[in-house]
C-alpha positions in Angstrom: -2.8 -8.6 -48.2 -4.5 -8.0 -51.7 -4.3 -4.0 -50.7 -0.8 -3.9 -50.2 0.1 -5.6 -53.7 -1.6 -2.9 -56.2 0.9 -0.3 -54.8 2.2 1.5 -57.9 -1.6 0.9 -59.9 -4.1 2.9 -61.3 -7.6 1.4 -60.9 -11.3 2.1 -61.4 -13.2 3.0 -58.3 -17.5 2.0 -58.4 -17.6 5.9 -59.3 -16.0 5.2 -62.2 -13.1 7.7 -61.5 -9.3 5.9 -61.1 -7.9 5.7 -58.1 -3.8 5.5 -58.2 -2.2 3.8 -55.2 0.9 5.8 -54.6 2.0 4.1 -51.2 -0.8 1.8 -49.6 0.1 3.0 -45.9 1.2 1.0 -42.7 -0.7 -2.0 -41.0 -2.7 -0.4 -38.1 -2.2 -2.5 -35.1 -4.6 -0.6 -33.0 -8.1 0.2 -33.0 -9.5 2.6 -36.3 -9.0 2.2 -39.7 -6.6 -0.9 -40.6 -4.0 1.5 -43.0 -2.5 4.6 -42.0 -0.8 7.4 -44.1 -1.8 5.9 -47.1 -1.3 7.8 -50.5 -3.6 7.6 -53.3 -4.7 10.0 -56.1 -8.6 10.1 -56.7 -8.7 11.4 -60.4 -5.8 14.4 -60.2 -6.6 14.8 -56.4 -3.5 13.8 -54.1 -5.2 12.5 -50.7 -3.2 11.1 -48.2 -5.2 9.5 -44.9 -6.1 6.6 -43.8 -7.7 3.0 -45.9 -10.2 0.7 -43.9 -10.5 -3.1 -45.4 -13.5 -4.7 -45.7 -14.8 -8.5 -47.3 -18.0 -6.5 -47.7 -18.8 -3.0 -48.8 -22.2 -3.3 -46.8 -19.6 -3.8 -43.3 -19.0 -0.4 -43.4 -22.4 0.5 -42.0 -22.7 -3.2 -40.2 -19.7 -2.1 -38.2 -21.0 1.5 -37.6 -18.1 3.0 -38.9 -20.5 5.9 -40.0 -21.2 6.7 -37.0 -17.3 6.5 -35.4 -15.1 9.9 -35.7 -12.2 7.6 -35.8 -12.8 7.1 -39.3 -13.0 10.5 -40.3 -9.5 10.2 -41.6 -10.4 7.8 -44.2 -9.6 8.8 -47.7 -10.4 5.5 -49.8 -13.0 2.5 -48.8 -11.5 -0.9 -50.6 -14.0 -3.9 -50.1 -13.1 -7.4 -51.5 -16.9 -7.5 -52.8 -19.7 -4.9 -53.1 -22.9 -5.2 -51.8 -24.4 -1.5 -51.0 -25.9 0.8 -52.7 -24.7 3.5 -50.9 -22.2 5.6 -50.3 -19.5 5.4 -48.0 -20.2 8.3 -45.7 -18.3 9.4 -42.5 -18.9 10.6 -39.5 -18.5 14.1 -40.3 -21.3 13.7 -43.7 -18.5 13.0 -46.2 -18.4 10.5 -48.8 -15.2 8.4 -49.8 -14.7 6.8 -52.9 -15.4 3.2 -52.7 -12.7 0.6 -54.7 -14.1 -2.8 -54.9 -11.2 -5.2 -55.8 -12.9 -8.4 -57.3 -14.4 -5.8 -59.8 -11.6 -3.7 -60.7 -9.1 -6.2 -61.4 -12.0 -8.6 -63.4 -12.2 -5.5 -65.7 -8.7 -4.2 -65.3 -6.7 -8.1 -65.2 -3.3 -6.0 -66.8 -3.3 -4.6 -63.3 -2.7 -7.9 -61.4 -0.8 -6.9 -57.7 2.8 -6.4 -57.8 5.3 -5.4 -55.1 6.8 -2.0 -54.3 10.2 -1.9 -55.9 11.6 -1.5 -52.8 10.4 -4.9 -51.7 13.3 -7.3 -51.1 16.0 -4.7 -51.5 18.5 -6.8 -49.9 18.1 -9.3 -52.5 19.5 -6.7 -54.8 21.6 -5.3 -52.8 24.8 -6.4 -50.6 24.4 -6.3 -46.6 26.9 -3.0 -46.5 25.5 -1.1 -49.4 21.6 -1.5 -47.6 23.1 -0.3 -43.9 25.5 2.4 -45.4 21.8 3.7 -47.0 20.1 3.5 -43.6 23.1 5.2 -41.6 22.5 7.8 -44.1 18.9 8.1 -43.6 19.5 7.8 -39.9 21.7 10.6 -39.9 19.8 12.9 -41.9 17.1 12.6 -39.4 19.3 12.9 -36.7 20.8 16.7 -38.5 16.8 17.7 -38.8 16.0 17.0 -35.4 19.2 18.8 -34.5 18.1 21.9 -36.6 14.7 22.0 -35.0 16.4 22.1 -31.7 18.4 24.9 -33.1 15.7 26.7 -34.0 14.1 26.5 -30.4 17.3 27.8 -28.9 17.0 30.5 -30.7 13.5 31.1 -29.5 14.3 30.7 -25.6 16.5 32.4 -23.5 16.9 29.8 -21.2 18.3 26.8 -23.5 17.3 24.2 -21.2 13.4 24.5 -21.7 14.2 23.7 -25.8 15.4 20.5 -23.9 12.8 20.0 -21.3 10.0 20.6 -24.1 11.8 18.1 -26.5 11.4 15.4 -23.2 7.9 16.4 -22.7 7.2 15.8 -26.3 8.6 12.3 -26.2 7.1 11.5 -23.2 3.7 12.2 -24.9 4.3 9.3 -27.5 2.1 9.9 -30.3 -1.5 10.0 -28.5 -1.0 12.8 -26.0 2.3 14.9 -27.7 0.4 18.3 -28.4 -1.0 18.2 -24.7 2.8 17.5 -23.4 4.4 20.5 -25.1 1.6 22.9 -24.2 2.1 22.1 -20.5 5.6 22.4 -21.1 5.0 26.0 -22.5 2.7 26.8 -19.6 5.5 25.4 -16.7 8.6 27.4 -17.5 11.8 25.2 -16.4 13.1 28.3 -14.7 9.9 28.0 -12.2 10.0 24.7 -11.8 13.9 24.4 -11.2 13.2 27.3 -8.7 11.3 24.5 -6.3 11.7 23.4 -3.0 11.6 19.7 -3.8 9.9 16.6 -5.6 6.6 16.9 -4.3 6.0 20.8 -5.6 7.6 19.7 -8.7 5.0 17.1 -8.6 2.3 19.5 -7.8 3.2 21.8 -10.0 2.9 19.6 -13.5 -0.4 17.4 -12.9 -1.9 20.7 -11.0 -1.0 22.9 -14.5 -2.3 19.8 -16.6 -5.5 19.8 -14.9 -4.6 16.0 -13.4 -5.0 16.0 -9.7 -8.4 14.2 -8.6 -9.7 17.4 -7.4 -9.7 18.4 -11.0 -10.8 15.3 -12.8 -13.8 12.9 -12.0 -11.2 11.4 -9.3 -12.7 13.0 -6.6 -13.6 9.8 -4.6 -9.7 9.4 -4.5 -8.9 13.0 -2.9 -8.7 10.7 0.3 -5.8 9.4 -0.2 -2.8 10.9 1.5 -0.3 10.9 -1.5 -3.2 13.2 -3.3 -3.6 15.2 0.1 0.0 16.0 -0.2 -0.3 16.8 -3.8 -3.5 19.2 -3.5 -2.1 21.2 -0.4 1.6 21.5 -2.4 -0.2 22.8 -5.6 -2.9 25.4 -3.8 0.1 26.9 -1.6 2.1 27.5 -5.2 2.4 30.8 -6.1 1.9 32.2 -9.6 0.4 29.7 -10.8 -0.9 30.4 -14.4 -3.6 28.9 -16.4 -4.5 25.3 -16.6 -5.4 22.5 -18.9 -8.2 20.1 -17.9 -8.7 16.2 -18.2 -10.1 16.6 -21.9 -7.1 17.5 -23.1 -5.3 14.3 -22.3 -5.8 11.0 -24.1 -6.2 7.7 -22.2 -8.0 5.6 -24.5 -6.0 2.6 -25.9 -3.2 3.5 -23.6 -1.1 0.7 -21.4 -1.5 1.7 -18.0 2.4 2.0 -17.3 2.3 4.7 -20.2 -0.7 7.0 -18.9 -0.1 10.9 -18.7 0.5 11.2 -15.2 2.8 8.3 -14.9 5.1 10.3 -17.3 4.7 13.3 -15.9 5.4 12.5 -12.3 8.6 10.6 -14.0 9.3 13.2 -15.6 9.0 15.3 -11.8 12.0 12.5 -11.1 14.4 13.4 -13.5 13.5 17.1 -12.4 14.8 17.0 -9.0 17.4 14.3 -9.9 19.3 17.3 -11.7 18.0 20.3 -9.5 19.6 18.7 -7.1 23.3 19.6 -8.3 24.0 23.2 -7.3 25.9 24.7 -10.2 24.4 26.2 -12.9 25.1 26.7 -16.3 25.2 29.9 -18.2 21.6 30.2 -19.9 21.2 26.8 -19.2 20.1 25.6 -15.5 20.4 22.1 -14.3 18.7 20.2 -16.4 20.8 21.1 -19.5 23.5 20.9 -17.6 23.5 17.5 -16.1 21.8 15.5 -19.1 25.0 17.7 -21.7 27.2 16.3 -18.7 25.8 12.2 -19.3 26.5 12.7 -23.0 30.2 14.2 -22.6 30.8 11.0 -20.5 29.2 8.3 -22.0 32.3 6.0 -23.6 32.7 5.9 -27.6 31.7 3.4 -29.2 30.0 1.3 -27.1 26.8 0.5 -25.0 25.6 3.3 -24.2 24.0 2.2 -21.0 25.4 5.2 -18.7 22.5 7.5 -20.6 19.9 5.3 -20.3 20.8 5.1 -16.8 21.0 9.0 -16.3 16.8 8.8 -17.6 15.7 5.6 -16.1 13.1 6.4 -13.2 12.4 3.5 -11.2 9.8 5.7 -8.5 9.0 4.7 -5.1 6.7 5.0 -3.0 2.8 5.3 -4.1 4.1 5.5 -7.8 5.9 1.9 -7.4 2.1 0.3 -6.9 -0.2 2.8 -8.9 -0.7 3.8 -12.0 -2.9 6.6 -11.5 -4.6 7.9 -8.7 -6.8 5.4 -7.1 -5.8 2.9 -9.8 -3.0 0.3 -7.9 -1.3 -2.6 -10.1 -2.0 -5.9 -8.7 1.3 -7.4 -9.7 4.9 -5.6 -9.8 4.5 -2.2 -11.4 6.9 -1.2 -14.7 9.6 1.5 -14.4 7.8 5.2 -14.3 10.3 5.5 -17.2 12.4 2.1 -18.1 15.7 1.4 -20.1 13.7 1.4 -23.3 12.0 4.2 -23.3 15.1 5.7 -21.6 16.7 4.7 -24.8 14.1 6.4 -26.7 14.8 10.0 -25.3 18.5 9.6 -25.7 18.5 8.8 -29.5 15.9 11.4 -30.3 16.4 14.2 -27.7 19.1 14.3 -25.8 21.8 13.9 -28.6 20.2 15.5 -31.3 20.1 18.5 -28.7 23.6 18.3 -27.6 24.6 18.6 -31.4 22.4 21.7 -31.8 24.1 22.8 -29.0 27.2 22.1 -29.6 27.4 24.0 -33.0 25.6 27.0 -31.5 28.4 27.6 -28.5 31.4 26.3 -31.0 31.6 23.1 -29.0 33.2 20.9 -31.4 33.9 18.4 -29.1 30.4 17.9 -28.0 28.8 18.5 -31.3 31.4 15.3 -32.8 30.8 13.5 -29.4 27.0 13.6 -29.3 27.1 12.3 -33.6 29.1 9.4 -32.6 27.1 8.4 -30.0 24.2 8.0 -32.0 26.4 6.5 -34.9 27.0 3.7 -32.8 23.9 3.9 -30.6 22.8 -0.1 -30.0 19.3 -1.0 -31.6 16.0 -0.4 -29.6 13.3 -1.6 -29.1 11.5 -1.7 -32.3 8.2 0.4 -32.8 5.0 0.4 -35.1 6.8 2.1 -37.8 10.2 0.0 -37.6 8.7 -2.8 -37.8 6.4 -2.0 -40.9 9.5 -0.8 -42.9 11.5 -3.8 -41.9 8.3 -6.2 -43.6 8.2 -3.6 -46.5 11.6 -4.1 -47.5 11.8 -8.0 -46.2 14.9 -7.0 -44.2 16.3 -10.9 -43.8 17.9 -9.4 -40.3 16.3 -6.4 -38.8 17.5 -7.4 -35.5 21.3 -7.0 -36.7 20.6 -2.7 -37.3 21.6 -0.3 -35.0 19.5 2.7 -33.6 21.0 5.0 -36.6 19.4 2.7 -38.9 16.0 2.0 -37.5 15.8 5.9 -37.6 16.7 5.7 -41.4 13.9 3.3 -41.3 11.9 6.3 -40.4 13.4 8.3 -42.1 12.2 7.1 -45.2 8.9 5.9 -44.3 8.3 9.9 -43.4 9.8 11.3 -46.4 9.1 9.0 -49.0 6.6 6.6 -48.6 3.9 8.6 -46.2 4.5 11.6 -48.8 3.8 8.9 -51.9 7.6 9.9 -53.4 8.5 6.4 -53.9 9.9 7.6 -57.8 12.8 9.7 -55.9 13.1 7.3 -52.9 16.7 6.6 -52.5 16.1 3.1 -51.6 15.7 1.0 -55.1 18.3 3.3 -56.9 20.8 3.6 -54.2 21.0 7.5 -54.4 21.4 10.2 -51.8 18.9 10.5 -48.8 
């Protein structure tokens, strides 16, 4: 695309002020504007947000963007051609400059696109010098994870919520992470590990989230005897605290298998799956201590299928045919939590939190155990921002990278690119992450 090729250029918005394209941001593959976490300077203002493409200025009010909150993010207009005589104005009553390409590089042709110097990298570049820049990436994401884990340990006494919050946050993806963590706040593991069995557990999380159909405009569902048990479990709870409602949750442009109460009732699953064991650990409870026991045994180096095991959640029962309350798949229903998103937690959770742990006690062993895990960690599944990175720099072979290295991919996208530092980006130069 034309946008994408005038990264690094200054040009002249319809205001007449210059606009400099620091990093043009990341294909949106959802609905909303079509870049995100764009960086461009409007005169000597640094804005970073979002860019929405049109062929058209005019299609900005033809497709009622003016009238979507969506789009309040947008920091710069582009349009191929320019055919209205107003502003672009948001939702919210602000105005956005306007760069019309066809005019700005008629009148500014020393400006004609170019790529990002990153572009191609493995063109200049060998194969080993590329990955050993990644792995380094990768792993200085992994050590600031790690510290922010640290950090929470510190704050908790009981070390195991820093992990169960750091689950709850992953299971919220990016749509619905903020409402994950604050019921995680409100549900103190200690409580919840204190439980009788699955179904309170159950009760307790979507009751506290405000996501049983007595609480939501579900109530035509309340029949049904899986949310009969769930409503008599949560009103017989004791010390219950304060709850969150429906409108705090996303579900808009969400796959069904990945809704909010999917997650949480597989997150309830891993819950009992570890409350189950009857030692506990110093400080720690059960879930600390039988996720730090998966990573102590999982083999070096390797597939590390034993911890995606330990987090897969198949379900049963009414959760094996229903994605929410009232809402049952016609064909075979995915894993409440499956081997990919399984993977997910592991790389990003649990090992960065055994490291942090690890240091904190003196635990060498599992510090160097949990760091070599994730050196060696097989590839994911590749996400939104992996697979813009691996098109910015034309990776020939993204498949061959392992899950260190699509975190470097990350890595860099967060710190360099998003943050429009692409003059000290280790990438072209080679230098340290």
């Amino acid at each position: 695309m034309l946008w994408e090729q005038v990264a690094g250029k200054t040009l002249t918005a319809t205001e007449g002020q210059p606009i400099g394209v620091l990093y043009p941001g990341r294909a949106n593959g959802n609905n909303g504007p079509d870049f995100r976490d764009a960086v461009i300077l409007d005169g000597s203002l640094l804005l970073k947000g979002d860019i929405e493409i049109h062929t058209r200025s005019g299609d900005w009010y033809r497709h009622g963007h003016h009238r979507d909150a969506h789009y309040n993010g947008t920091v710069l207009h582009v349009a191929m051609w320019h055919d209205c005589h107003s502003a672009t104005l948001l939702e919210n009553s602000t105005s956005v400059p306007l760069l019309c390409l066809a005019q700005a590089l008629r009148h500014q042709a020393y400006l004609m696109p170019y790529r990002l110097p990153c572009f191609q990298i493995s063109n200049r570049r060998d194969r080993d010098s590329v990955r050993e820049l990644l792995n380094a990436a990768g792993e200085a994401r992994f050590k600031a994870k790690a510290m922010r884990f640290q950090n929470e340990l510190l704050l908790f006494n009981h070390a195991g919520q820093a992990l169960f919050r750091g689950m709850m946050r992953a299971l919220g993806y990016s749509r619905n992470t903020r409402p994950f963590e604050e019921l995680a706040d409100k549900v103190p593991l200690t409580y919840i590990e204190s439980l009788y069995g699955l179904l309170e557990m159950q009760a307790l999380l979507l009751g506290t989230a405000g996501l049983l159909p007595s609480q939501r405009r579900l109530s035509g569902f309340s029949g049904e005897e899986e949310a009969r048990m769930l409503e008599r479990a949560w009103h017989s709870l004791a010390g219950k605290g304060e709850t969150m409602s429906e409108d705090d949750w996303r579900f808009s442009h969400i796959y069904p298998s990945n809704t909010p109460v999917r997650r949480i009732v597989a997150q309830s699953y891993l819950l009992e799956r570890y409350c189950r064991e009857t030692c506990r650990e110093p400080f720690g409870g059960m879930l600390a201590a039988g996720l730090l026991e998966l990573v102590r045994g999982a083999p070096v180096p390797g597939r590390m299928h034993s911890l995606e095991q330990g987090l897969t959640v198949t379900g049963d029962g009414y959760w094996r045919h229903h994605f929410d309350f009232g809402v049952e798949s016609r064909t075979q229903t995915p894993a409440l939590l499956g081997k990919s998103k399984a993977g997910e937690i592991a790389i990003n959770v649990l090992l960065p939190f055994a490291f942090a742990r690890g240091k904190m006690d003196g635990d060498r062993h599992l510090a160097e155990r949990a760091l070599d895990i994730y050196r060696s960690y097989h590839r994911l599944s590749d996400n939104e921002l992996t697979r813009h990175m691996a098109r910015q720099l034309c990776l020939h072979s993204p498949s061959g990278i392992t899950a260190c290295q699509q975190q470097g991919l990350i890595h860099i996208f967060r710190n360099y690119c998003r943050e429009g530092r692409c003059a000290e980006c280790p990438v072209p130069e080679g230098s340290e992450v």
